[in-house]
C-alpha positions in Angstrom: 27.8 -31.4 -65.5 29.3 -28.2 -64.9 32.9 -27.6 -64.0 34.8 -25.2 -61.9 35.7 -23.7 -65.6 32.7 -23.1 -67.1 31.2 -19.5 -67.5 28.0 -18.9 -65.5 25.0 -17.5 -67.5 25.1 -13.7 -66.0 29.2 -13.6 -67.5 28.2 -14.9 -70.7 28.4 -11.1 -72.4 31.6 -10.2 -70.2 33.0 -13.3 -71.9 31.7 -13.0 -75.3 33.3 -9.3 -75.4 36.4 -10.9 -74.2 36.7 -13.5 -77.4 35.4 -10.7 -79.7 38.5 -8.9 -79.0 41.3 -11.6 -78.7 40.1 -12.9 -82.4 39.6 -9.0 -83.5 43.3 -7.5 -83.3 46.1 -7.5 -85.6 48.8 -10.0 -83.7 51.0 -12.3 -85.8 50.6 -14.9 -82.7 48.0 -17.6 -82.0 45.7 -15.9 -79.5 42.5 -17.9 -77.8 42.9 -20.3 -81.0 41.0 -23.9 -81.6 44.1 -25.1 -80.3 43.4 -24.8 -77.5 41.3 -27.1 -75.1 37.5 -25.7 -75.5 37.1 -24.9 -71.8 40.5 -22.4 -72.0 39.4 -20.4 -74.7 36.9 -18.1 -72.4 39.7 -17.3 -70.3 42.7 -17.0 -72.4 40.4 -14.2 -74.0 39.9 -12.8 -71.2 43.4 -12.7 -70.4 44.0 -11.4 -74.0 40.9 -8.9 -73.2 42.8 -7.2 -70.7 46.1 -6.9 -71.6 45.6 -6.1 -74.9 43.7 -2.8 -73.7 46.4 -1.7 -71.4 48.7 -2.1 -74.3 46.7 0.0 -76.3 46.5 2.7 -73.5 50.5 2.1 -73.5 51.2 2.5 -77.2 48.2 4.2 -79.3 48.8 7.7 -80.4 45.0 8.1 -79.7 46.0 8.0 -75.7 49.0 10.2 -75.5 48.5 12.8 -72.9 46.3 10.3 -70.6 47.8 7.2 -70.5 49.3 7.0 -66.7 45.7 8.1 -66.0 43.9 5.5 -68.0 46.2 2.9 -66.9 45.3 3.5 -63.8 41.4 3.1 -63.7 42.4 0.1 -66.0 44.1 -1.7 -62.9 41.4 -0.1 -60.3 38.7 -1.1 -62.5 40.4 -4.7 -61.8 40.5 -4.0 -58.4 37.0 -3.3 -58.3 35.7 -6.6 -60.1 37.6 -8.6 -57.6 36.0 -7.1 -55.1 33.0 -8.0 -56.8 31.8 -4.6 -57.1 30.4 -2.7 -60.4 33.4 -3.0 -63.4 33.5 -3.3 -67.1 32.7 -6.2 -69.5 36.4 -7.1 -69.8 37.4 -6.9 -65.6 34.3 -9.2 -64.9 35.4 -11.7 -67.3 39.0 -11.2 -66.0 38.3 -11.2 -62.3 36.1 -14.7 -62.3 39.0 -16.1 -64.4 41.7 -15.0 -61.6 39.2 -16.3 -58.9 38.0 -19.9 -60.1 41.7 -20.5 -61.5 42.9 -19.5 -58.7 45.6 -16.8 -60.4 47.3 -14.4 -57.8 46.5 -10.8 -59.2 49.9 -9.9 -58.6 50.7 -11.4 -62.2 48.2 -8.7 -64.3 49.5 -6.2 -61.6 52.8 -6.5 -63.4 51.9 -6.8 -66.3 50.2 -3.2 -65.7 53.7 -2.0 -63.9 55.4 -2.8 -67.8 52.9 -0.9 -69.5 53.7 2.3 -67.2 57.5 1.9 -67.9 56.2 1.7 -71.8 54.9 5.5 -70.9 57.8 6.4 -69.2 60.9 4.7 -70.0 62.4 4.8 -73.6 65.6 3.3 -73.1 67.5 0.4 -71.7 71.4 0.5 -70.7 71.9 -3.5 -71.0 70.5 -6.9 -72.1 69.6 -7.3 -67.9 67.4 -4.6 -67.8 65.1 -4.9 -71.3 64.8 -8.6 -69.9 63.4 -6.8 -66.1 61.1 -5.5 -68.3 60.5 -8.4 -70.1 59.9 -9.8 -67.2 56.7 -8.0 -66.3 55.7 -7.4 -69.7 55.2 -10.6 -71.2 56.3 -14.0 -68.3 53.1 -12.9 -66.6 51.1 -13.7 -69.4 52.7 -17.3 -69.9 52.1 -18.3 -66.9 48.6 -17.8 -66.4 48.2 -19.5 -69.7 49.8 -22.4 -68.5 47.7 -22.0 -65.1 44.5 -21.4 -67.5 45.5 -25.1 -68.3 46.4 -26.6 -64.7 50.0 -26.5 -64.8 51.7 -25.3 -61.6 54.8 -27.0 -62.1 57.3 -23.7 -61.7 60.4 -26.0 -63.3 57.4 -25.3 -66.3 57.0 -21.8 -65.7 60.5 -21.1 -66.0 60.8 -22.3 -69.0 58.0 -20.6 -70.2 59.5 -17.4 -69.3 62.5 -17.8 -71.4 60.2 -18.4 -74.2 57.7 -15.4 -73.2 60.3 -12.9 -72.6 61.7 -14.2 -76.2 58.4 -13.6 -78.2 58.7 -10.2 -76.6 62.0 -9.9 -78.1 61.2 -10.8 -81.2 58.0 -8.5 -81.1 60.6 -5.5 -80.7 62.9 -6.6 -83.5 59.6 -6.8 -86.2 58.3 -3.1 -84.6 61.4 -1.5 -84.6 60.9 1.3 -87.0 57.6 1.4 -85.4 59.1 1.9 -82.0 61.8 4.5 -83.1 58.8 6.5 -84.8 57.8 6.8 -80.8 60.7 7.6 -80.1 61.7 4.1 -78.2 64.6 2.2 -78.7 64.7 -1.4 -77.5 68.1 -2.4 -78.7 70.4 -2.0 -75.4 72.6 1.4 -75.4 75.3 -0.9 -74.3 74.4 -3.0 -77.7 74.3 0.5 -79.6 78.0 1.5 -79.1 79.2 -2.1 -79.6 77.8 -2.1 -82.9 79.1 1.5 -83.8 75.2 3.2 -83.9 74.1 6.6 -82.7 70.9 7.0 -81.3 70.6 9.9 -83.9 70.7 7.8 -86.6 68.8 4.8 -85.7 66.0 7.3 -84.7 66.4 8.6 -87.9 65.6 5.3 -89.4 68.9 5.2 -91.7 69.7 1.7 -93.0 73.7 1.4 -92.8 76.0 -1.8 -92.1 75.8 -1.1 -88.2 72.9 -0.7 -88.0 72.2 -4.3 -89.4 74.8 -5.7 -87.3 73.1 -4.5 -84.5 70.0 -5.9 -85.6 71.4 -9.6 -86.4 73.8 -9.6 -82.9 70.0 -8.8 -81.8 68.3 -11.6 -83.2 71.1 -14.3 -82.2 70.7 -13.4 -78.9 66.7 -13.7 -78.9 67.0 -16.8 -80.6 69.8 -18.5 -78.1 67.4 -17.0 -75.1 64.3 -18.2 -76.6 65.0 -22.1 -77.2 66.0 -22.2 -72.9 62.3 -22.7 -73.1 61.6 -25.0 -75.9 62.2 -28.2 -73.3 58.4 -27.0 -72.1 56.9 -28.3 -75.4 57.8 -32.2 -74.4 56.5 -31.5 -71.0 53.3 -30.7 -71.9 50.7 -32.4 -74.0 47.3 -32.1 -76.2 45.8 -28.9 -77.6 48.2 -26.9 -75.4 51.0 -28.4 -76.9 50.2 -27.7 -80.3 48.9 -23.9 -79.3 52.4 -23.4 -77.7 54.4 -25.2 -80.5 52.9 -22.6 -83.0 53.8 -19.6 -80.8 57.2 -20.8 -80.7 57.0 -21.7 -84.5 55.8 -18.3 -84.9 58.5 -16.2 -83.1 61.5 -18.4 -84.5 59.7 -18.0 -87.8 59.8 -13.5 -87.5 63.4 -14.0 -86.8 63.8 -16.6 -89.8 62.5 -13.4 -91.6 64.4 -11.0 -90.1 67.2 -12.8 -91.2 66.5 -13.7 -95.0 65.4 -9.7 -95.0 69.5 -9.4 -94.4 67.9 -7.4 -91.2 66.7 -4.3 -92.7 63.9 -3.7 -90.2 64.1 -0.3 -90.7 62.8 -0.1 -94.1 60.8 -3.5 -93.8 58.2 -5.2 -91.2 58.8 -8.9 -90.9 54.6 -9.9 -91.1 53.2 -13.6 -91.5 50.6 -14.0 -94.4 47.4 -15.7 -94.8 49.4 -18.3 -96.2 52.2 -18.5 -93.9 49.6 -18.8 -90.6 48.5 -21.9 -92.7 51.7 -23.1 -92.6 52.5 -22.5 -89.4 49.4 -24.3 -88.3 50.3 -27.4 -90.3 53.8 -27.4 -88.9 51.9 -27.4 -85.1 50.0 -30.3 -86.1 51.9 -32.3 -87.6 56.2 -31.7 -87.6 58.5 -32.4 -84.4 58.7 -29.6 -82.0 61.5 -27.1 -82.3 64.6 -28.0 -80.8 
């Protein structure tokens, strides 16, 4: 018998481009994994499907020069499939998921409004506003993952945005050499001058004692923000529990690394191996939750 979830026949190849991408890309986190609950995986890929492009639009050197642009048939093209009208592979996927979950559009619209600040913002004065952006960039996504999986609770959701907004965090901390090649500095100017770091300098990638204490004040306060959501882990249960206990495992592990690295970020990228993602899925499956 066929459920409100299931993919009808003429979306099969919408989907199926969806889950090529989400198990395709280079992430350190579980994306669309078997831990999840069979019926989900469609339309967490699809999910993935779309954000992920926009990202790309927001970060690859491949795009500079059009991204605004390309951003915004990305969110018309969205616009379009919900309207049922003619759209691309990954918006037809997207748009049936949004409908037959029953997921307000205003969530990817924000997530689109974080990847235009990506194009046109480079800096952040305090921890409040990198967590605005946080806020658009990465609680959308948690929550219609957890609304992919019937929870509307929003005590829920708010925890999951302390732990999306901390992955997001922690994803800043691991790229920052990348970022400060761009030309984008995620540590808060306020943070900067506590620590005793020019901009010069960090952009310059060189490695000194401030520079690492800015780093590890960084990563305590990730960490502290980060387990406000860990409570969501014992209120949920099944294959979404273990998918969201190794995302969490994940992102405290990256800081774990960060750490034993003595914070050198600039020099070093924080990665998890083939090896460690075995780990990491044995830890899901069969230690406690993280407190």
């Amino acid at each position: 018998m066929r459920t409100a979830m299931a993919i009808p026949p003429p979306l099969e190849p919408a989907y199926r481009e969806c889950q090529k991408q989400a198990f395709g890309h280079y992430e350190n986190f579980p994306v669309a994994s078997l831990l999840l609950p069979k019926a989900s995986r469609p339309h967490v890929a699809a999910l993935y499907a779309f954000a992920r492009t926009a990202d790309d639009y927001a970060d690859e050197e491949r795009y500079e020069g059009k991204r605004l642009t390309l951003l915004s048939r990305w969110e018309n093209d969205l616009k379009s499939a919900l309207k049922n009208k003619k759209a691309p592979l990954i918006h037809q996927a997207f748009a049936h998921t949004l409908k037959v979950i029953h997921i307000s559009p205003t969530l990817p619209f924000q997530l689109l409004k974080a990847f235009r600040m990506d194009v046109v913002r480079h800096r952040y004065s305090t921890w409040n506003s990198l967590l605005y952006y946080c806020r658009h960039s990465a609680n959308p996504v948690g929550r219609m993952v957890l609304l992919i999986s019937g929870i509307r609770d929003e005590k829920l959701h708010h925890y999951s945005d302390f732990i999306c907004s901390g992955l997001q965090l922690v994803n800043f901390w691991q790229d920052t050499a990348i970022d400060l090649k761009r030309g984008r500095i995620y540590y808060p100017l306020k943070e900067l001058k506590k620590s005793g770091v020019g901009e010069k300098d960090l952009l310059a990638l060189k490695d000194s004692p401030q520079v690492r204490r800015l780093v590890q004040n960084a990563v305590d306060f990730t960490e502290s923000y980060f387990r406000g959501g860990l409570p969501l882990l014992d209120a949920v249960s099944g294959r979404l529990k273990l998918e969201l206990k190794a995302t969490c495992l994940g992102g405290l592990g990256i800081l774990r690394k960060i750490r034993r690295m003595d914070y050198n970020v600039l020099q070093h990228r924080p990665v998890w191996s083939a090896g460690d993602k075995a780990a990491l899925t044995w830890k899901a499956l069969f230690f406690p939750s993280p407190k």
